[in-house]
VMD Tcl script that draws the C-alpha trace (Angstrom):
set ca {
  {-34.59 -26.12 15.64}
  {-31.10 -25.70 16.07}
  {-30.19 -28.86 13.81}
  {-32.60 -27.17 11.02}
  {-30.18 -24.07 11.98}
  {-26.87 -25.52 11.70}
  {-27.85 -27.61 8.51}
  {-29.10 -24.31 7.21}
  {-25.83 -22.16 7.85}
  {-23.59 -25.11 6.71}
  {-25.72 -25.07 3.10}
  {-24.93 -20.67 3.18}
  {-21.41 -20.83 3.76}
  {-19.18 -19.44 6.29}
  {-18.13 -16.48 4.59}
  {-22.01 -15.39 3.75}
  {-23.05 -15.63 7.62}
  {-19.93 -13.39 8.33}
  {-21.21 -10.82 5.68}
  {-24.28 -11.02 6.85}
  {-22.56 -10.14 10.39}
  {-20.46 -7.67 9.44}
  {-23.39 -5.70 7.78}
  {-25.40 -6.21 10.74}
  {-23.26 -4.77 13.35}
  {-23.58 -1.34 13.06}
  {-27.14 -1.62 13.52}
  {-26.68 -4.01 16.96}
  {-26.99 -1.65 20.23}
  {-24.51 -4.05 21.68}
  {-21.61 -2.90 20.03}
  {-19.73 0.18 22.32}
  {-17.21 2.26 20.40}
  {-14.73 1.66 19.33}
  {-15.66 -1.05 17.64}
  {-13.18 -4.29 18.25}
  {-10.69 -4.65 15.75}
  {-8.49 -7.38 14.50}
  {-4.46 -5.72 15.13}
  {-3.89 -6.60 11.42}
  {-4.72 -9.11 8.37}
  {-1.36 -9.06 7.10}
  {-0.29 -12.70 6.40}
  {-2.18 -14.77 3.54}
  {-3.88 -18.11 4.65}
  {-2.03 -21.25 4.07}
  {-2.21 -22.87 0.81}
  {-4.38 -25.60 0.37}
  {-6.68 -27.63 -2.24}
  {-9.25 -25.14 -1.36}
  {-7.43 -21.76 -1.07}
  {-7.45 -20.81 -4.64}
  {-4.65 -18.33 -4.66}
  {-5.62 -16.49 -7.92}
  {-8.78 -15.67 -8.11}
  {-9.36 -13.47 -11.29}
  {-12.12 -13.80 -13.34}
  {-9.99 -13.00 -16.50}
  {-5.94 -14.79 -16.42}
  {-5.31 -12.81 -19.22}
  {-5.08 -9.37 -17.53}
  {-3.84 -7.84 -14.35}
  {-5.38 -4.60 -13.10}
  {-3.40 -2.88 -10.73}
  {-5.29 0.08 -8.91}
  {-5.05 2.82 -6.40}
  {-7.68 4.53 -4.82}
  {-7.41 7.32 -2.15}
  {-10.86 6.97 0.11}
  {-10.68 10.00 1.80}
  {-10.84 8.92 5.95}
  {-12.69 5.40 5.29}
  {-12.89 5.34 9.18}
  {-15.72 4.00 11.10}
  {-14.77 4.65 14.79}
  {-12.22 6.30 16.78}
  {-8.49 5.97 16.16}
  {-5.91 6.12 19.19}
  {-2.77 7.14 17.52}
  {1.04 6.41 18.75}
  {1.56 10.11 19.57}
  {-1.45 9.17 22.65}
  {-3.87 11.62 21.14}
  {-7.04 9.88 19.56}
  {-8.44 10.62 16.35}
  {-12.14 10.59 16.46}
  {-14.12 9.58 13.98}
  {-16.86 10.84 13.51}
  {-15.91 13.86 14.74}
  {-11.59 14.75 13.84}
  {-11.98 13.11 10.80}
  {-14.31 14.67 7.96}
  {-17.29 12.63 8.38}
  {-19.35 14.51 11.48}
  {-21.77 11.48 11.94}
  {-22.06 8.15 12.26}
  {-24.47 7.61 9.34}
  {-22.15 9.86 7.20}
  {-19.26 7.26 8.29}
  {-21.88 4.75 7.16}
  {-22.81 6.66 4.07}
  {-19.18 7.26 2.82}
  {-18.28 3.48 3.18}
  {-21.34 2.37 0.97}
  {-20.34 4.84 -1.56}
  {-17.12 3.72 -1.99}
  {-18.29 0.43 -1.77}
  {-20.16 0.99 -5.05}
  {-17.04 2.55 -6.53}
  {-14.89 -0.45 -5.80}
  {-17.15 -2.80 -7.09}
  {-17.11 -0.98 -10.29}
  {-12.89 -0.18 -10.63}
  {-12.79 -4.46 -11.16}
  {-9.22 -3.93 -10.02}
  {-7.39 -7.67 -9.35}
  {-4.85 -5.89 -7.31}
  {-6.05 -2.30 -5.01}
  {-4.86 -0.70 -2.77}
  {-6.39 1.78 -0.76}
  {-4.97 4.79 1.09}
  {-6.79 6.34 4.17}
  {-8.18 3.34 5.54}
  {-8.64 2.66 9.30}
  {-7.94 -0.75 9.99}
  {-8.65 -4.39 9.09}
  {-11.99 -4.68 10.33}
  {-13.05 -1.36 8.22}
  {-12.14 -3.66 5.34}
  {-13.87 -6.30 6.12}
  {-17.07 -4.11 6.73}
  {-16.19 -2.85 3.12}
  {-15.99 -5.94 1.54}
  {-19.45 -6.87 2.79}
  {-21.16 -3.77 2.00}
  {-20.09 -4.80 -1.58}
  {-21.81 -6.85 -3.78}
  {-21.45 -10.85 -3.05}
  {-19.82 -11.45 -6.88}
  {-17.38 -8.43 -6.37}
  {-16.77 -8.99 -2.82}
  {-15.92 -13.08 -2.90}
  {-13.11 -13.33 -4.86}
  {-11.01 -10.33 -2.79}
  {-9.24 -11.19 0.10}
  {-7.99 -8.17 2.56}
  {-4.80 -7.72 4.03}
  {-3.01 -4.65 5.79}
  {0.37 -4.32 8.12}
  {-0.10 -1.58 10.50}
  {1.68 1.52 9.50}
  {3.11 4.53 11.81}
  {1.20 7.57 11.28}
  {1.20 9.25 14.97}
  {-1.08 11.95 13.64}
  {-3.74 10.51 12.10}
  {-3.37 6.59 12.26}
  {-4.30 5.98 8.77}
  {-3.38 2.94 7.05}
  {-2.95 1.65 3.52}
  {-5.19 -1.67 2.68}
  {-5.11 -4.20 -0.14}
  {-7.87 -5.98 -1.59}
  {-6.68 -8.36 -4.14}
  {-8.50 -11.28 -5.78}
  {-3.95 -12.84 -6.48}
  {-2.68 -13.61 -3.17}
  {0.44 -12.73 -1.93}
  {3.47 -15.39 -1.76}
  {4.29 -13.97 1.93}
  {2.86 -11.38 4.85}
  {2.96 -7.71 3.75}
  {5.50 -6.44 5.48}
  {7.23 -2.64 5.96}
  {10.72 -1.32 6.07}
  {11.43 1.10 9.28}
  {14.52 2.98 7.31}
  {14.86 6.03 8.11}
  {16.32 8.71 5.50}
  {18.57 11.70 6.71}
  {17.33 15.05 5.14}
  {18.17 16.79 2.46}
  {18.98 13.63 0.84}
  {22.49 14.12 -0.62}
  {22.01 16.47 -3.67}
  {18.84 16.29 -4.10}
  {17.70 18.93 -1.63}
  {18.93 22.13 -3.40}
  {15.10 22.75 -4.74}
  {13.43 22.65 -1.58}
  {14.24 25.90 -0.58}
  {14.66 24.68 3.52}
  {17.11 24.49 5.51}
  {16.20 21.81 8.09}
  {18.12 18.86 8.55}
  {16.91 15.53 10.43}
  {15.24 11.62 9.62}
  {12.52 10.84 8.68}
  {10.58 7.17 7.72}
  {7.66 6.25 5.29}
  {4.85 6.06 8.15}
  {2.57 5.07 5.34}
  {3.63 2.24 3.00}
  {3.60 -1.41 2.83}
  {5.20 -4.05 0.62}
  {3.73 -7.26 -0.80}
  {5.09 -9.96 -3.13}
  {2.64 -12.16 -5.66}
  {3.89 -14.52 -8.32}
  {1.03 -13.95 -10.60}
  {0.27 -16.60 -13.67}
  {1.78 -15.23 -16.96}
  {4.36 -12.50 -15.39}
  {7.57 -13.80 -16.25}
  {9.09 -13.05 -12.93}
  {7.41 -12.30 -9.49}
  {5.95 -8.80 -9.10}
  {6.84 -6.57 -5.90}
  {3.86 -4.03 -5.55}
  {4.99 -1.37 -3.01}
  {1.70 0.43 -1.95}
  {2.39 4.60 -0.89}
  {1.12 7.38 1.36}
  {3.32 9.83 1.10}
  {3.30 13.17 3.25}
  {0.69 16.16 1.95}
  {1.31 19.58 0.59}
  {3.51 19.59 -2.25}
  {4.52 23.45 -1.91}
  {5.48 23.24 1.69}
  {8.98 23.51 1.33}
  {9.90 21.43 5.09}
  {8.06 18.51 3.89}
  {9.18 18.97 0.41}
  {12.57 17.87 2.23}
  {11.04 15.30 4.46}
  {9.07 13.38 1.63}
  {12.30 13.25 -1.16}
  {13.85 11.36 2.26}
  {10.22 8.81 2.17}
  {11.01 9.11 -1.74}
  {14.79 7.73 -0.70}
  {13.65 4.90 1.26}
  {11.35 3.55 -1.32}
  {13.61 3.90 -3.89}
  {15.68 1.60 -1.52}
  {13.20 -1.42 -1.90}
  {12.74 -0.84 -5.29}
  {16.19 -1.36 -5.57}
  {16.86 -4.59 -3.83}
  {13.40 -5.63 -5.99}
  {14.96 -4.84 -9.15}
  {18.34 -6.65 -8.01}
  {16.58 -10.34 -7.40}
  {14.69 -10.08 -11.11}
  {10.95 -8.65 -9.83}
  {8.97 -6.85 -11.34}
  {7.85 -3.55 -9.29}
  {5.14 -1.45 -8.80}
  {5.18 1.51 -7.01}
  {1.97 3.16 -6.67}
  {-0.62 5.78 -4.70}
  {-0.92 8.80 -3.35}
  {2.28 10.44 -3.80}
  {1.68 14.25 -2.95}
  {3.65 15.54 -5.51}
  {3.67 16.01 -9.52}
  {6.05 14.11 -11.64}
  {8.27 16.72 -13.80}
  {8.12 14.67 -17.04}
  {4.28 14.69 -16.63}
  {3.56 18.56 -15.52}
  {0.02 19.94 -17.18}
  {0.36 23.26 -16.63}
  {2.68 25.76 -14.23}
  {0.73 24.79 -11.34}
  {2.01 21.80 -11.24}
  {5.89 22.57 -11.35}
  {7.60 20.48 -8.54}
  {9.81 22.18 -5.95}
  {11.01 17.86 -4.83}
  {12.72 16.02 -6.84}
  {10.34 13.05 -5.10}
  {9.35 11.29 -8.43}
  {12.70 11.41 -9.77}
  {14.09 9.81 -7.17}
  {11.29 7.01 -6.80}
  {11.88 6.68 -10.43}
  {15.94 6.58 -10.47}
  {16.54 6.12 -6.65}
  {19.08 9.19 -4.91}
  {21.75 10.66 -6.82}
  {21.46 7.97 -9.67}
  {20.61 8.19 -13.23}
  {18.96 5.78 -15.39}
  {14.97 5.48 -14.34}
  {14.17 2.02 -12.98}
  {10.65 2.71 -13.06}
  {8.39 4.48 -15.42}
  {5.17 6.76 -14.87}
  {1.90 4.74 -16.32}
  {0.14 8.21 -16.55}
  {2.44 9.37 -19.66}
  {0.17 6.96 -21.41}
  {-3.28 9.10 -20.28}
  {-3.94 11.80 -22.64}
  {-2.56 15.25 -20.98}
  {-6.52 16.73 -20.69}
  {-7.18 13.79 -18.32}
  {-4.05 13.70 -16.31}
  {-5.20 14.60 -13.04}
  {-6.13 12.41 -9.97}
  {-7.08 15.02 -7.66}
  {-9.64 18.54 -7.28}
  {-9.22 21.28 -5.01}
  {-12.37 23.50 -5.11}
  {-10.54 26.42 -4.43}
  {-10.72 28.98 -7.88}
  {-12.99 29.82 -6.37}
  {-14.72 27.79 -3.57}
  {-18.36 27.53 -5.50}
  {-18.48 24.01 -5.88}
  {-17.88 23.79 -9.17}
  {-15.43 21.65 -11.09}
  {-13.48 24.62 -12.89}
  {-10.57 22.52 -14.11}
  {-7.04 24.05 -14.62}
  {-5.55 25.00 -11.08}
  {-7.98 23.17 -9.05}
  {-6.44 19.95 -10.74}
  {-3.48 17.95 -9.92}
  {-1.87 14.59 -10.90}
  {-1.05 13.17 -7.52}
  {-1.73 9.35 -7.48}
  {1.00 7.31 -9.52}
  {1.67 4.10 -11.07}
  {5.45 3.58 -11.79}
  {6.33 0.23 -13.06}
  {9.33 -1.47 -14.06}
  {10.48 -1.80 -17.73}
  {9.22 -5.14 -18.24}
  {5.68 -4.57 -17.11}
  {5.24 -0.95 -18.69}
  {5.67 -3.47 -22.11}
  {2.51 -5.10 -20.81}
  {0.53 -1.84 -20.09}
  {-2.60 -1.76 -22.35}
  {-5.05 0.14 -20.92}
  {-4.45 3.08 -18.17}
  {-7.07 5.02 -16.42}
  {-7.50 8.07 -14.12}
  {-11.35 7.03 -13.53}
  {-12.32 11.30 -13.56}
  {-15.17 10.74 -15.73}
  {-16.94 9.50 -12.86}
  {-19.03 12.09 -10.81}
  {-21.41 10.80 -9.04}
  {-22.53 12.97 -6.43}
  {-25.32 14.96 -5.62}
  {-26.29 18.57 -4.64}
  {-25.13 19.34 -0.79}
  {-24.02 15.63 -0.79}
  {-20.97 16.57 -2.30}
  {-20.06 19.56 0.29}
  {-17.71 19.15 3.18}
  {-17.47 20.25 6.60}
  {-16.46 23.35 5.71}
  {-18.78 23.42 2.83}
  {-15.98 22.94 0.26}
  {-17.06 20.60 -2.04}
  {-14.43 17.78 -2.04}
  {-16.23 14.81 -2.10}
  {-17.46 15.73 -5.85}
  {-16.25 11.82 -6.53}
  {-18.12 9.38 -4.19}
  {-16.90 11.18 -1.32}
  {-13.57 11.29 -2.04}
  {-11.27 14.33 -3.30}
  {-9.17 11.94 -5.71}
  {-10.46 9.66 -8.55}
  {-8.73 6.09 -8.65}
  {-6.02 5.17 -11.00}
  {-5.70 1.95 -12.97}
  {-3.25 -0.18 -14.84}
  {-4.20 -3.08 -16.80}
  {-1.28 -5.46 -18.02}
  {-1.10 -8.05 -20.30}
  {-0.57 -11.86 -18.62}
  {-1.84 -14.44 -21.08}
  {-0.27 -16.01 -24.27}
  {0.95 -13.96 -27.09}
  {2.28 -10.55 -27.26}
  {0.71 -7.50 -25.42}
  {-1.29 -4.80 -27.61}
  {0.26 -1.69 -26.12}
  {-1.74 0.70 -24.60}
  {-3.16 4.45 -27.20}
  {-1.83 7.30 -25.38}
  {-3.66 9.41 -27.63}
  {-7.13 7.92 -25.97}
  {-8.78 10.28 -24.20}
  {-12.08 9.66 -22.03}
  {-15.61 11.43 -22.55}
  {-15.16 14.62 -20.97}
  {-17.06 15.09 -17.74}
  {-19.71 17.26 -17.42}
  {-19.46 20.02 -14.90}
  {-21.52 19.44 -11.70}
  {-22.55 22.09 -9.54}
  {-25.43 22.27 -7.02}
}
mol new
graphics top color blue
foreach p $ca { graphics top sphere $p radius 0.5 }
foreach p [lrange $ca 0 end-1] q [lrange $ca 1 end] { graphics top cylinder $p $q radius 0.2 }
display resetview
């Protein structure tokens, strides 16, 4: 029996018995939260005949995503600070089988983005990727290979994750620079008066040297700190906004290209839809430029989406009735800067808010404001495709707009 066993698991393949695993253990009484975890998958296997290090279905494009999942947590969180985030419970999902529920949803959603490069924002740990990964389907999930470095949010322990079919030349790694606030003359708009230091708790850094890019491509992936009308951390996040600029610069000093992408928290001046969305930072401008410095070394992808579609986020708030009333209740919050050199390969971009796919009190949070309208999420995924095979890129219609979505109410 066991010979007929081993033959038969050696024929599967390792990495379909640990699906089959991971997709089994919630179900396995054994298993006492919290669930073990692996500290971090931040360093890329070694490269052999059989690692194939890019992966891609399609060597003539890159897509480059972000995707905010909204608390993709599956069991409690301890957090540097010594409090512990539970989860179910802290975080928004109340249940286990909501937990459950919200990962297979955005499994679906990942499965259809087709991103070669995502990263994900909100995200517990390692092993929550892995769990996500298998919940996906086996031709999506194979070719992606997860990796996070351990942040240092104290308050809520979330994480940033990458799934990415291109592996990285290096491990991920994260810069502890801390900025002094107000950053030197950039500060005046704020309208605080608190001085101090601050860090990015919410960030990492990865390196790839991905087939038709000219140069190797830094991808800096962002979580940058909430409320973009608070005034305090209006100071505190142009100081995160310093940092990164920081990295971008050394980036842009050894040839890379650079990405800078996710949830930013703020709006980007150049891109404003409406007077709800004025900036009181100067956070994108400084990502863009880096402090007190003029020329951009990075460009927003979203001035290619038509201006009806630029928004990333929805706030159900005008009023709370659980219906999508546009306007105020949305906000361009997730970016994609890139460097010169790549924006010239940009041919398609997409804020993916044509997708609602949620259904009656399904969509409701704990509160019962409806901010899961989009797979249980309140922000829709942005994408980036660039050109990488031979010839010249066809540059990307910012005059085409997506099928308007209908409104969705209960």
């Amino acid at each position: 029996f066991f010979g007929h066993l081993t033959r038969s698991l050696m024929a599967w393949g390792v990495t379909a018995v640990m699906r089959l695993l991971l997709l089994l253990l919630p179900l396995c009484r054994c298993v006492t939260s919290p669930l073990p975890r692996d500290a971090e998958c931040a360093t890329p296997p070694p490269s052999s005949p059989n690692n194939i290090v890019d992966r891609r279905s399609d060597r003539t494009r890159l897509k480059v995503a972000s995707y905010n999942v909204c608390w993709l947590f599956l069991a409690d969180a301890p957090t540097g600070s010594g409090k512990t985030v539970k989860c179910p419970g802290d975080c928004d999902w109340k249940t286990p089988t909501e937990a459950e529920t919200h990962l297979q949803a955005i499994a679906r959603e990942v499965a259809t983005l087709d991103a070669d490069i995502l990263t994900l924002v909100e995200v517990q740990d390692c092993f929550v990727l892995h769990r996500l990964l298998a919940a996906m389907p086996t031709a999506s999930a194979e070719a992606y290979r997860p990796y996070l470095v351990r942040g240092t949010d104290s308050a809520l322990n979330q994480n940033l994750g990458l799934l990415t079919r291109v592996d990285p030349v290096g491990p991920l790694w994260r810069t502890a620079a801390r900025q002094h606030f107000p950053v030197p003359g950039e500060g005046g708009r704020c309208g605080s008066r608190a001085t101090g230091r601050t860090a990015v708790s919410k960030h990492f850094v990865a390196r790839f040297a991905v087939p038709g890019l000219a140069a190797p491509l830094t991808l800096v992936g962002v979580h940058l700190l909430a409320q973009p009308q608070d005034s305090h951390k209006c100071l505190k996040r142009e100081a995160q906004a310093a940092v990164v600029a920081t990295v971008v610069r050394d980036a842009t000093r050894t040839g890379d290209h650079v990405v800078v992408l996710g949830d930013m928290n703020d709006f980007d001046p150049d891109l404003s839809a409406g007077p709800h969305e004025v900036p009181i930072s100067r956070t994108l401008d400084i990502l863009k430029a880096g402090p007190g410095e003029g020329q951009p070394r990075l460009r927003n992808a979203h001035r290619l989406v038509a201006v009806p579609r630029r928004y990333s986020h929805w706030n159900d708030r005008h009023p709370r009735d659980c219906v999508d009333q546009g306007g105020a209740e949305h906000a361009l919050l997730d970016h994609v800067l890139l460097s010169p050199g790549l924006f010239d390969l940009v041919t398609s971009v997409r804020i993916h808010n044509d997708d609602y796919g949620c259904e009656g009190n399904r969509c409701r949070g704990w509160d019962g404001s409806c901010i899961r309208l989009n797979h249980y999420s309140d922000h829709w995924p942005v994408s980036v495709t660039l050109h990488t095979g031979p010839g010249p890129a066809r540059p990307a219609d910012p005059a085409a707009a997506h099928p308007q979505p209908t409104t969705h109410s209960d």
